[in-house]
PDB file with SEQRES, HELIX, SHEET and CRYST1 records, atoms N, CA, C and O in Angstrom:
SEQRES   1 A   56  UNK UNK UNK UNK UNK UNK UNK UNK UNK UNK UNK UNK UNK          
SEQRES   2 A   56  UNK UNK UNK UNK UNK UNK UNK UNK UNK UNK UNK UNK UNK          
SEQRES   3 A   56  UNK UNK UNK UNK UNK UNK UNK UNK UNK UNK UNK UNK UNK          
SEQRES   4 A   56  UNK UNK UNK UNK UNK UNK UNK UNK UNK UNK UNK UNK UNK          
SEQRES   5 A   56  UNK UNK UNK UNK                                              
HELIX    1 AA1 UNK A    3  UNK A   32  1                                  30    
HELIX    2 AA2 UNK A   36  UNK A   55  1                                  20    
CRYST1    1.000    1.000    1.000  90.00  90.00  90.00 P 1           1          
ATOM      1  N   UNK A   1     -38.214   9.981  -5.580  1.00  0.00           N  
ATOM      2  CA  UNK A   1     -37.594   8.680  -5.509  1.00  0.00           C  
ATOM      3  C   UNK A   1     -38.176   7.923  -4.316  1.00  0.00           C  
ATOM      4  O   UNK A   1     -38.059   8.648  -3.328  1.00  0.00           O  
ATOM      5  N   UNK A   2     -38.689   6.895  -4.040  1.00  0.00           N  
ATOM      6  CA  UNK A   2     -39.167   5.903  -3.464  1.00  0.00           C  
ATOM      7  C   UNK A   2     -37.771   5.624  -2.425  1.00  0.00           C  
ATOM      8  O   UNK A   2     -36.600   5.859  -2.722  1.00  0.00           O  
ATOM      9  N   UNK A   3     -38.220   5.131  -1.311  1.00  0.00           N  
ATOM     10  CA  UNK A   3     -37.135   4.581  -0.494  1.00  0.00           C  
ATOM     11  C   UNK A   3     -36.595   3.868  -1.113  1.00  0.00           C  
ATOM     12  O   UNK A   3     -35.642   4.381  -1.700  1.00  0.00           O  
ATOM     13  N   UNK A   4     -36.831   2.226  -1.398  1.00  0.00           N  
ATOM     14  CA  UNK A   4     -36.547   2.066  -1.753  1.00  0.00           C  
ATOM     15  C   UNK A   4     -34.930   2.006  -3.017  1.00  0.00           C  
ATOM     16  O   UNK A   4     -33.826   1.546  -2.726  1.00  0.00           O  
ATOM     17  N   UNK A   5     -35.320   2.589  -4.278  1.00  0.00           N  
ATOM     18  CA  UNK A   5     -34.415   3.442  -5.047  1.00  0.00           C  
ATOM     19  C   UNK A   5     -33.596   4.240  -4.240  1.00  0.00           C  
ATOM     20  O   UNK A   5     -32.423   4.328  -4.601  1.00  0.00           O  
ATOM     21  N   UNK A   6     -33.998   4.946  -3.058  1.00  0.00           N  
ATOM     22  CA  UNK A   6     -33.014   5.487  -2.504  1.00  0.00           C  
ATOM     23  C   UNK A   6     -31.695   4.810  -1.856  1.00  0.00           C  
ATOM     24  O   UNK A   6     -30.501   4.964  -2.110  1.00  0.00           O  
ATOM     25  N   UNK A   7     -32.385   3.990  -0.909  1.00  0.00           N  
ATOM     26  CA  UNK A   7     -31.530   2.978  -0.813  1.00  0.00           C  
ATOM     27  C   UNK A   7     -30.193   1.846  -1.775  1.00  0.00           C  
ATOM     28  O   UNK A   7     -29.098   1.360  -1.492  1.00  0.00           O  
ATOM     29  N   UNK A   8     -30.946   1.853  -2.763  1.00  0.00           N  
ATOM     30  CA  UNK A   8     -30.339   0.880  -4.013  1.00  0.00           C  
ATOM     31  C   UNK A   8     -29.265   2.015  -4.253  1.00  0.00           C  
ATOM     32  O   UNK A   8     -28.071   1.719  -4.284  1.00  0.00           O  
ATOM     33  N   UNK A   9     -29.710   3.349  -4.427  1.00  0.00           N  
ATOM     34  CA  UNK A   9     -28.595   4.198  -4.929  1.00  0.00           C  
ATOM     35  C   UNK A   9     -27.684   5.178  -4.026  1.00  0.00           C  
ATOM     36  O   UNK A   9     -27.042   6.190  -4.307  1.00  0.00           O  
ATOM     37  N   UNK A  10     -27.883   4.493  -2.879  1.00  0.00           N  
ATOM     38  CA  UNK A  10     -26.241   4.421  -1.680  1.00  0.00           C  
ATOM     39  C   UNK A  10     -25.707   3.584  -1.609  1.00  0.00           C  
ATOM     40  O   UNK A  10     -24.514   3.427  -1.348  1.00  0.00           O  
ATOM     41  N   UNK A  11     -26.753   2.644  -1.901  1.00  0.00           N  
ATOM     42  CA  UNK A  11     -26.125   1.413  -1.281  1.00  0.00           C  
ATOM     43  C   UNK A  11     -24.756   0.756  -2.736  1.00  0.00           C  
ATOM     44  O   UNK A  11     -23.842  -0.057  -2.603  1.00  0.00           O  
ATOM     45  N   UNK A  12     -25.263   1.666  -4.166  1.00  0.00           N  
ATOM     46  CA  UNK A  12     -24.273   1.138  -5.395  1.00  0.00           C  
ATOM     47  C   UNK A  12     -23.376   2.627  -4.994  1.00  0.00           C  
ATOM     48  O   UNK A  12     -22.219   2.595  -5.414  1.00  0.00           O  
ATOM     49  N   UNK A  13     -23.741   3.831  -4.289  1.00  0.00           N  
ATOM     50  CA  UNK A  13     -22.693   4.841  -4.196  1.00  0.00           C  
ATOM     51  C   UNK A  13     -21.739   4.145  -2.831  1.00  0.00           C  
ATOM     52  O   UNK A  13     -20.548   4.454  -2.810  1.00  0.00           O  
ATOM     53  N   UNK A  14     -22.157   3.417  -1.953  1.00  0.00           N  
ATOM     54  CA  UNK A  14     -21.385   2.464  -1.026  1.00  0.00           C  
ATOM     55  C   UNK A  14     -19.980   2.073  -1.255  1.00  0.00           C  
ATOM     56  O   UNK A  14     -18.876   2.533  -0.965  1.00  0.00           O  
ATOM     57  N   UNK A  15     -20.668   0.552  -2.192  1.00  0.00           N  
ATOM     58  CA  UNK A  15     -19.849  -0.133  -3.046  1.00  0.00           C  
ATOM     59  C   UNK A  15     -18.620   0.535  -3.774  1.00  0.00           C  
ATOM     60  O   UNK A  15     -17.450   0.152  -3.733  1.00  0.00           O  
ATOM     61  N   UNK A  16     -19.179   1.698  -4.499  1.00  0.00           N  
ATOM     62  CA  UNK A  16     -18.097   2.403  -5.696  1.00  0.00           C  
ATOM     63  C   UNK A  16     -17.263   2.859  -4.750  1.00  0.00           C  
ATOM     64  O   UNK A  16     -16.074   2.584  -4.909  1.00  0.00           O  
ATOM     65  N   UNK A  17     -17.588   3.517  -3.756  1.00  0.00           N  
ATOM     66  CA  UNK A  17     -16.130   4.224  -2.220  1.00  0.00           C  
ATOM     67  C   UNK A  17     -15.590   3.576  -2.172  1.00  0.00           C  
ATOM     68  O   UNK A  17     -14.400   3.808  -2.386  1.00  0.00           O  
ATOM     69  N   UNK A  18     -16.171   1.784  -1.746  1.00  0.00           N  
ATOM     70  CA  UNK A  18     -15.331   0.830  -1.208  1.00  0.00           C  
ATOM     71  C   UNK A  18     -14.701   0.625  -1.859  1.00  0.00           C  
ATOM     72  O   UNK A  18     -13.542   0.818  -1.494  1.00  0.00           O  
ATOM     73  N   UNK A  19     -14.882   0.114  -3.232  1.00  0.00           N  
ATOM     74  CA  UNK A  19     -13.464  -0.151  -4.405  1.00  0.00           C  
ATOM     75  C   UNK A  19     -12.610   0.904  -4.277  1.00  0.00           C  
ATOM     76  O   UNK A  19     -11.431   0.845  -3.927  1.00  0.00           O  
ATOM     77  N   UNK A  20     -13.362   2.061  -4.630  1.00  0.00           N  
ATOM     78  CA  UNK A  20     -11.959   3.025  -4.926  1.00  0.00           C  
ATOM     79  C   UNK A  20     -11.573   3.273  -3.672  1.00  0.00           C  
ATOM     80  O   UNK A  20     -10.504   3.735  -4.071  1.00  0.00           O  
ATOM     81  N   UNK A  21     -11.482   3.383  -2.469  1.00  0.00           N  
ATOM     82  CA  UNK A  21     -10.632   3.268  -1.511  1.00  0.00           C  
ATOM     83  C   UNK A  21      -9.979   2.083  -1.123  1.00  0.00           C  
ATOM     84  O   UNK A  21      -8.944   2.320  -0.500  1.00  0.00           O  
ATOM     85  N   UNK A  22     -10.307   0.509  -1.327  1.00  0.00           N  
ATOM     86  CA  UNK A  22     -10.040  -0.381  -1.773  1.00  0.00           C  
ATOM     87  C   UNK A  22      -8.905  -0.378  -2.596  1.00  0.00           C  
ATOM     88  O   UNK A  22      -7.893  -0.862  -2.089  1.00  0.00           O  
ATOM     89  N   UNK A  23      -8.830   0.028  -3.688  1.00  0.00           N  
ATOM     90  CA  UNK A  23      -8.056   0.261  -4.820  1.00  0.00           C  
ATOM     91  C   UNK A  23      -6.728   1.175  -4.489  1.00  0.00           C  
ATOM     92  O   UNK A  23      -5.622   0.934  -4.973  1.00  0.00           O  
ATOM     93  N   UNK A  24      -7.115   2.679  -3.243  1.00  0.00           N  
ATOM     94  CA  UNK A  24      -5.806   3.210  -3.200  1.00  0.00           C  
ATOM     95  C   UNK A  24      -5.459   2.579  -1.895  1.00  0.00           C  
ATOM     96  O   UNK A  24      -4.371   2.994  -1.496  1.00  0.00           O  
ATOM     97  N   UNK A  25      -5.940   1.839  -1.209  1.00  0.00           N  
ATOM     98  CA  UNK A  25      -4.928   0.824  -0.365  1.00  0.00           C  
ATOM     99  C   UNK A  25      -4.223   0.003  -0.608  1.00  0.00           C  
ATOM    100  O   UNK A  25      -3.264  -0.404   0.048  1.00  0.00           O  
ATOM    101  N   UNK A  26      -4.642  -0.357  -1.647  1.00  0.00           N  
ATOM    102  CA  UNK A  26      -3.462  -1.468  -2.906  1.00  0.00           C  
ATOM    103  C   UNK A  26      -2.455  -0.834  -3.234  1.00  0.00           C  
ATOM    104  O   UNK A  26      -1.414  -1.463  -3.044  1.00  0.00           O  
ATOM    105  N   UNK A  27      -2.367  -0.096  -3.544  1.00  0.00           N  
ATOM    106  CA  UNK A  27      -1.861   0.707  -4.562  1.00  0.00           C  
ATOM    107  C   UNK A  27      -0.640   1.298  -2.977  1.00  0.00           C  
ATOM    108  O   UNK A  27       0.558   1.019  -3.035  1.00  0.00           O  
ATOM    109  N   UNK A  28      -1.070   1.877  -2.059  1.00  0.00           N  
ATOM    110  CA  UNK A  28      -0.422   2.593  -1.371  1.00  0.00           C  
ATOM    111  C   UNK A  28       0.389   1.213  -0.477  1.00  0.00           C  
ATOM    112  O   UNK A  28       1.343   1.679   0.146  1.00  0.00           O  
ATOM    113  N   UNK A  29       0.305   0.243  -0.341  1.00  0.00           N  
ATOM    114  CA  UNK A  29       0.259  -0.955   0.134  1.00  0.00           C  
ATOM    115  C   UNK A  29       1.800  -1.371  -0.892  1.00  0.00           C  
ATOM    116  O   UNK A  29       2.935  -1.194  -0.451  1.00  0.00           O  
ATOM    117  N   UNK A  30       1.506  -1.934  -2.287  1.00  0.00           N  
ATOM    118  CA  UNK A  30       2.657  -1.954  -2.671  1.00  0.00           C  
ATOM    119  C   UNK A  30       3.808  -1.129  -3.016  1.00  0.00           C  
ATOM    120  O   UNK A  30       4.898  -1.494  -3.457  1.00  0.00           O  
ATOM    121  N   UNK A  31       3.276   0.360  -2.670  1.00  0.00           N  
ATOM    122  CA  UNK A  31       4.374   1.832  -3.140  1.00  0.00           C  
ATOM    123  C   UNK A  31       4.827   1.572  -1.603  1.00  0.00           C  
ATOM    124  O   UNK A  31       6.026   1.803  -1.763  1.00  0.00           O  
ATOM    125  N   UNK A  32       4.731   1.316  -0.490  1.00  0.00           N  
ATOM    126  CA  UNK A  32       5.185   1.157   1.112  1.00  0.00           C  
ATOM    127  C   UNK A  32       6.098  -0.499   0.544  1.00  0.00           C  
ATOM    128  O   UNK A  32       7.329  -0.487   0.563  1.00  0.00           O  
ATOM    129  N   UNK A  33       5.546  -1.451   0.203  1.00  0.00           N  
ATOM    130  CA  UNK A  33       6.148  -2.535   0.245  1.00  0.00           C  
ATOM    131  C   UNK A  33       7.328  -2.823  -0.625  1.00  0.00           C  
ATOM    132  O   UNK A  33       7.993  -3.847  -0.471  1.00  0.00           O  
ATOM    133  N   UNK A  34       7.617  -1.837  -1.627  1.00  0.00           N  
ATOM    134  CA  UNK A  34       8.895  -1.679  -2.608  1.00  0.00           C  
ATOM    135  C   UNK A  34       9.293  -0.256  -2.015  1.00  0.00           C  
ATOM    136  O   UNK A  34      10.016   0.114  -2.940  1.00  0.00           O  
ATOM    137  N   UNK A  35       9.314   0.868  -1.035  1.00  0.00           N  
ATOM    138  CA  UNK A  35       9.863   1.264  -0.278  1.00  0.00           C  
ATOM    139  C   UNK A  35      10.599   0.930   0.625  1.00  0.00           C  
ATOM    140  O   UNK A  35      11.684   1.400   0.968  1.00  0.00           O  
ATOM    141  N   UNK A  36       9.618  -0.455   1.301  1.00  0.00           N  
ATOM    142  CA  UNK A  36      10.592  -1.028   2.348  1.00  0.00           C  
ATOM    143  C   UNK A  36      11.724  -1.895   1.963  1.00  0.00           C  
ATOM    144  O   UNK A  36      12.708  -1.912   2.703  1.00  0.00           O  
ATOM    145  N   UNK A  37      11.698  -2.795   0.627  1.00  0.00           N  
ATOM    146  CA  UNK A  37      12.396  -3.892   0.222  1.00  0.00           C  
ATOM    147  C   UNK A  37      13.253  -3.084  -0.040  1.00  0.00           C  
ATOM    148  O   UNK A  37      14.246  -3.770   0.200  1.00  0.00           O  
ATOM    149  N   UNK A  38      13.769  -1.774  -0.473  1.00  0.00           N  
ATOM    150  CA  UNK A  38      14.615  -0.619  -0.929  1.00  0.00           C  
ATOM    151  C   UNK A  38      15.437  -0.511   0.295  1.00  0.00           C  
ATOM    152  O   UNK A  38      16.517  -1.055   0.527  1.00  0.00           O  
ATOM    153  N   UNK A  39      14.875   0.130   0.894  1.00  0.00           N  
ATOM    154  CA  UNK A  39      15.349   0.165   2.542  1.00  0.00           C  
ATOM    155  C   UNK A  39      16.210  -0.841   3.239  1.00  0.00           C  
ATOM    156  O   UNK A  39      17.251  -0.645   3.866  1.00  0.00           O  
ATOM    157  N   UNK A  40      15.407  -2.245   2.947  1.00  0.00           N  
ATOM    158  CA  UNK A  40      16.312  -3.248   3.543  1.00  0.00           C  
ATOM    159  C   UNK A  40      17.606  -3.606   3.193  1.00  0.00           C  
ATOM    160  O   UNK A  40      18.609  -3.919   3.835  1.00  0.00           O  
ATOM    161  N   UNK A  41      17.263  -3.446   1.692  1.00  0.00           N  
ATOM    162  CA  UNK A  41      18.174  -3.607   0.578  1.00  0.00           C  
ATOM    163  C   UNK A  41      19.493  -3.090   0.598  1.00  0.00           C  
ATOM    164  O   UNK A  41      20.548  -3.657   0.315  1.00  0.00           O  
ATOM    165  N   UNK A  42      19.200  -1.505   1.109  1.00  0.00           N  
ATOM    166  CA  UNK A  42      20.660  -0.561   1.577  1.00  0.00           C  
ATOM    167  C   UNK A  42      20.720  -0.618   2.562  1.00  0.00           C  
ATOM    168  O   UNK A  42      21.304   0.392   2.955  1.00  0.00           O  
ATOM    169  N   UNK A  43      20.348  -1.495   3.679  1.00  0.00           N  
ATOM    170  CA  UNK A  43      20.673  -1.494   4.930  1.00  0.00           C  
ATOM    171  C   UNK A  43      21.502  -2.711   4.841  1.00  0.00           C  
ATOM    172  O   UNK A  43      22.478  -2.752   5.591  1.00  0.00           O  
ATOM    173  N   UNK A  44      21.292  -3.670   4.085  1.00  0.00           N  
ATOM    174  CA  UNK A  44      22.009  -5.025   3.873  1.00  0.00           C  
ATOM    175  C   UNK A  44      23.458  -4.544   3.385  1.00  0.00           C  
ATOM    176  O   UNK A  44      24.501  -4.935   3.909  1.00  0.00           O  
ATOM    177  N   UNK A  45      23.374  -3.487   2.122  1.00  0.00           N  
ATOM    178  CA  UNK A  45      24.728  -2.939   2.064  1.00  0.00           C  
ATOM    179  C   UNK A  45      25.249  -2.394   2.508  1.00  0.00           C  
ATOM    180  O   UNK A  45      26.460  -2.503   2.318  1.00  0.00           O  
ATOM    181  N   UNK A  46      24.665  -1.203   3.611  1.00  0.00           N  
ATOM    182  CA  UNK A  46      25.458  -0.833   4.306  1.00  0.00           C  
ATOM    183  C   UNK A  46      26.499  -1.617   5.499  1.00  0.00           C  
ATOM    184  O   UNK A  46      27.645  -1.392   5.889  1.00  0.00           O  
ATOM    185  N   UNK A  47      25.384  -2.713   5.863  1.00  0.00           N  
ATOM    186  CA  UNK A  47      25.956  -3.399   6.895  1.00  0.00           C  
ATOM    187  C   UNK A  47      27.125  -4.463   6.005  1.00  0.00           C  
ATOM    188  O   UNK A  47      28.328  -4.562   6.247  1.00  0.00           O  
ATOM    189  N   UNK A  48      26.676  -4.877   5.392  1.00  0.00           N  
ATOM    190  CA  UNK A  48      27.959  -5.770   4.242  1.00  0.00           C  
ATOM    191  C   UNK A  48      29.311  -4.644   4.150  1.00  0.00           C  
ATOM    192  O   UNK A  48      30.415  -5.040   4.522  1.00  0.00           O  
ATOM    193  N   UNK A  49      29.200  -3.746   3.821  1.00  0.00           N  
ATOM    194  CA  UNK A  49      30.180  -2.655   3.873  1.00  0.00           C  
ATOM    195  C   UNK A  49      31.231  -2.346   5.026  1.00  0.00           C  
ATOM    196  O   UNK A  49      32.460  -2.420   5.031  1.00  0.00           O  
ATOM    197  N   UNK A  50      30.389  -2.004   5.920  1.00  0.00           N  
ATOM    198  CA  UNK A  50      30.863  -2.271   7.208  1.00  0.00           C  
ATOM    199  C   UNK A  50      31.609  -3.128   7.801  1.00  0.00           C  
ATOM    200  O   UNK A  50      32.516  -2.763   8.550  1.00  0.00           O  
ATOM    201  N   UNK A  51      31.322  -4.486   7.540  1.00  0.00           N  
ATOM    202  CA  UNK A  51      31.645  -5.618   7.909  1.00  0.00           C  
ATOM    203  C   UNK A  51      33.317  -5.688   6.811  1.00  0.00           C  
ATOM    204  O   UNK A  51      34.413  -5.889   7.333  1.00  0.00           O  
ATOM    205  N   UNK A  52      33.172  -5.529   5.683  1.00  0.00           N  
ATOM    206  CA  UNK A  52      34.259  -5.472   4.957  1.00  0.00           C  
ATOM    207  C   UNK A  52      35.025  -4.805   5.704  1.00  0.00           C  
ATOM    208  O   UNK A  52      35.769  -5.327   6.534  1.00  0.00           O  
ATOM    209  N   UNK A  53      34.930  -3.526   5.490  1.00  0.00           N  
ATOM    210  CA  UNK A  53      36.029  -2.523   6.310  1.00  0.00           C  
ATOM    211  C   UNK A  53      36.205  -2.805   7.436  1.00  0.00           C  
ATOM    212  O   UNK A  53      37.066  -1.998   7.788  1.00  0.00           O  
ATOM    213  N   UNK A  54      35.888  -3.636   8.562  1.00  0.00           N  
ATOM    214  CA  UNK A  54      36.314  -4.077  10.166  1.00  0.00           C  
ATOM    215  C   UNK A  54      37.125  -5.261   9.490  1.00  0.00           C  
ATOM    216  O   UNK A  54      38.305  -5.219   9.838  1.00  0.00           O  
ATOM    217  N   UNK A  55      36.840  -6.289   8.638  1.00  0.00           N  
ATOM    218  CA  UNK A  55      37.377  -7.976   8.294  1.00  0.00           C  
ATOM    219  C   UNK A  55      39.019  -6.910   7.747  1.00  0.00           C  
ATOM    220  O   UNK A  55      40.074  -6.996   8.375  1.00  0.00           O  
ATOM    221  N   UNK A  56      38.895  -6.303   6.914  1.00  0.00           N  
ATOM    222  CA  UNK A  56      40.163  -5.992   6.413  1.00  0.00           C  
ATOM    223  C   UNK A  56      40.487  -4.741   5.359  1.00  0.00           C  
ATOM    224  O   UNK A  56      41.639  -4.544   4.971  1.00  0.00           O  
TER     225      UNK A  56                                                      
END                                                                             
């Protein structure tokens, strides 16, 4: 293989890493970001809860 070609074919094995690691940062990005909205979510009720039971 010619430099060249060598080059061309890291440089497209490069690219393909970058997507697919690309791809599970997405991915891990919105499984963290509907973890957290979950989280907030029962923290909002817990504290709503709370607040009930001190009001009355």
């Amino acid at each position: 293989m010619e430099l060249g070609e060598v080059a061309r074919h890291r440089g497209a094995e490069f690219a393909d890493t970058a997507r697919r690691r690309g791809a599970e940062l997405d991915e891990s990005a919105k499984v963290r970001s509907v973890e957290l909205a979950d989280a907030v979510k029962e923290r909002g009720q817990d504290v709503a809860e709370n607040t009930r039971r001190r009001r009355g």
